[in-house]
Steps between C-alpha positions, in 0.01 A plus 500: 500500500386688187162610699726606794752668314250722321266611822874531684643750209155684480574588853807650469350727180252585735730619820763639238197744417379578820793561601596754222108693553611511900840629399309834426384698802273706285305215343412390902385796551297528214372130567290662794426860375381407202179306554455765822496750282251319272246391773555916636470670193155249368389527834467835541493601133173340457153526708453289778142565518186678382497812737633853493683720675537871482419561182512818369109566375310766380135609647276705244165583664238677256209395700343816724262261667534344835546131382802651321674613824348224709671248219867714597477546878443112477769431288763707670382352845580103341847608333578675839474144641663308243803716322355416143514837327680805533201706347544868383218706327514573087249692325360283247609168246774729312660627794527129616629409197786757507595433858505058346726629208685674748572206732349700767211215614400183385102537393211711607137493619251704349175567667257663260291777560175269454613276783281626773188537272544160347493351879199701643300467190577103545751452226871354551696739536870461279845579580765448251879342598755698226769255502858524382545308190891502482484253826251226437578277795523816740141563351288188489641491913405878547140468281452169693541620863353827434169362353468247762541767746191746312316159497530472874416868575214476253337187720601667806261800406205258387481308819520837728215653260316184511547513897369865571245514201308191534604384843651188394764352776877511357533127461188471307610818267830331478363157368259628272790746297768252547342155497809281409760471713844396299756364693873368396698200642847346371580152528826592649521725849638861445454816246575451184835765406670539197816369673350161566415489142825607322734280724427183339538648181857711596658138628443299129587834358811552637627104494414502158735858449738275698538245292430664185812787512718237686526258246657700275767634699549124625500410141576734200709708742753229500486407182564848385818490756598199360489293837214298415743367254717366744221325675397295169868432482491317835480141541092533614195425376324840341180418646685598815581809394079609414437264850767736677410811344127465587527371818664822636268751285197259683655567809514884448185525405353293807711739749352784334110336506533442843656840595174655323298275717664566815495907427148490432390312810730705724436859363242490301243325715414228242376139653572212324144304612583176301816223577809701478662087343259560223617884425841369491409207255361798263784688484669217457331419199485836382907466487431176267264698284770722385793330522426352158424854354833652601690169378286532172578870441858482599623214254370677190698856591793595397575685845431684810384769396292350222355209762407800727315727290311172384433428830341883584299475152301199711525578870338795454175400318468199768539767750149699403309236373556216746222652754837616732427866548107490345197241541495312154147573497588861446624442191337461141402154381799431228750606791354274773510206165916604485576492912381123458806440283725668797664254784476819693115488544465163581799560782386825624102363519645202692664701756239754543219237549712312778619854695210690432210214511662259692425210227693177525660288248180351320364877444833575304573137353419706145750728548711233613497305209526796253828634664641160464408415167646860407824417654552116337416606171708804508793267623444300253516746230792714700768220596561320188503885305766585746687191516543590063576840581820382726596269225573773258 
């Protein structure tokens, strides 16, 4: 009876606070616009590839020689066709450099006025890329695409030269300037997009958010109303009370995981290429992961407010250095040591390898363990710490 009392009180904690979060048309709302708006704004906020598209560049053109306007027709007649750049003339590097402090493009090409001698006298001949320093990402994609583009134009010319000088047949010019041929395959069907990647990342992001800000309110904001006193005053067992109390915030935070997942399928265009059981296992045990945490932090503050900002101090490191919204690769050596202290990276590697890679259960049994080692010893620490903190 004691066993059946507890699990049937924890029940009724947990529908009494579902019941007061449903009471409040706002929150519903919220409950959907919030992760939409996360999945738009990270979506479309970041790149979601490596190419460019009408970007404002500027043209200098020093060279008198032929090569130099050659190396221009050719260039216009390939952006023509693609959309890359917007390209406008300037006068030399300072005039570039005025129009880049003036936000008016976003880098320049250079052709010196050696260009066409260097070439005919059998030199290379060199163009420089002026790049725009205040937007680093914007131009590593812009310097990438651009060069590759030269590159191309460049081997274009040598096989056509090699063609009509020495007679040499296209193919043969073509193998002998270019004679590796690199080619890329994933192990998964589709494009790669910057949607596909962040989606795994936005679910354990936002069910940890979930359960991290709703523990509070579920706990300190009763006991600062003094409500939660009238609970321990009850004839039940105050195990029910955490049981009850996490049960609904576990329940949130799986509607919200799985509203993520179903927005990003249906308008986003991500596909989930592993089991859709074993996605739902992870989040799963992504709640458990942080359960403990929000018990922990909650039983040591003196109230809501207190609990919250707490709460904030941590979400928001695990937020950037969990490998949610960047590769952890990316990052410098002591952070990528840190995010392996983080529940966060284990659950949002987890889901990305089984949506993204379509790995089953033995290619994330690591993960698996971590995230459920994280969340017993965090129990273990949190329920007996808040079970002392009710006593007072």
């Amino acid at each position: 009876m004691g066993v059946r009392n507890v699990i049937s009180h924890s029940l009724w904690i947990c529908w009494k606070d579902l019941l007061e979060f449903s009471r409040s048309k706002l929150r519903l709302v919220m409950l959907v616009l919030m992760p939409l708006f996360m999945m738009v704004m990270v979506g479309f906020i970041f790149p979601t590839g490596s190419t460019i598209t009408d970007t404002p560049i500027a043209l200098v053109n020093n060279d008198a020689g032929s090569m130099g306007t050659s190396f221009v027709a050719q260039l216009n007649a390939i952006n023509n066709k693609s959309g890359m750049m917007l390209l406008s003339s300037a006068t030399d590097f300072n005039d570039i450099k005025t129009k880049l402090q003036n936000n008016d493009i976003h880098g320049g090409l250079i052709i010196p006025e050696n260009f066409s001698s260097d070439i005919l006298s059998g030199k290379q001949g060199y163009i420089t890329i002026v790049i725009d320093q205040s937007n680093p990402q914007m131009s590593l994609t812009m310097q990438g695409v651009i060069t590759k583009t030269i590159e191309a134009m460049g081997k274009q010319s040598a096989i056509s030269n090699l063609n009509s000088s020495y007679h040499v047949s296209v193919t043969t010019a073509t193998s002998l300037i270019t004679p590796y041929i690199v080619e890329s395959k994933g192990i998964v069907p589709g494009e790669p997009n910057y949607f596909q990647f962040v989606a795994p990342g936005i679910i354990a992001m936002v069910v940890m958010m979930a359960l991290m800000t709703g523990l509070p309110h579920a706990i300190s904001y009763e006991k600062d109303m003094g409500t939660l006193d009238g609970m321990l005053a009850a004839p039940i067992n105050r195990l029910s009370i955490i049981l009850g109390k996490v049960t609904a915030q576990t329940v949130r935070g799986m509607i919200q995981g799985f509203i993520i997942l179903l927005l990003a399928v249906v308008l986003f265009g991500v596909v989930i290429q592993g089991s859709i059981l074993l996605v739902i296992l992870l989040i799963l045990l992504t709640v458990f992961s942080f359960v403990g945490l929000g018990i922990l932090i909650t039983s040591f503050t003196e109230n809501e407010e207190t609990a919250t900002m707490v709460m904030m101090t941590l979400m928001f490191p695990m937020m950037f250095l969990s490998g949610v919204f960047f590769p952890l690769q990316q990052m410098p050596w002591y952070m990528q040591g840190l995010a392996k202290f983080l529940p966060l990276t284990y659950a949002t590697t987890a889901l990305r390898k089984v949506m993204v890679l379509g790995a089953d259960i033995s290619a994330v049994g690591t993960e698996v363990l971590i995230l459920v080692a994280f969340g017993i010893v965090l129990l273990a620490v949190a329920v007996p710490m808040f079970r002392r903190a009710m006593s007072k």
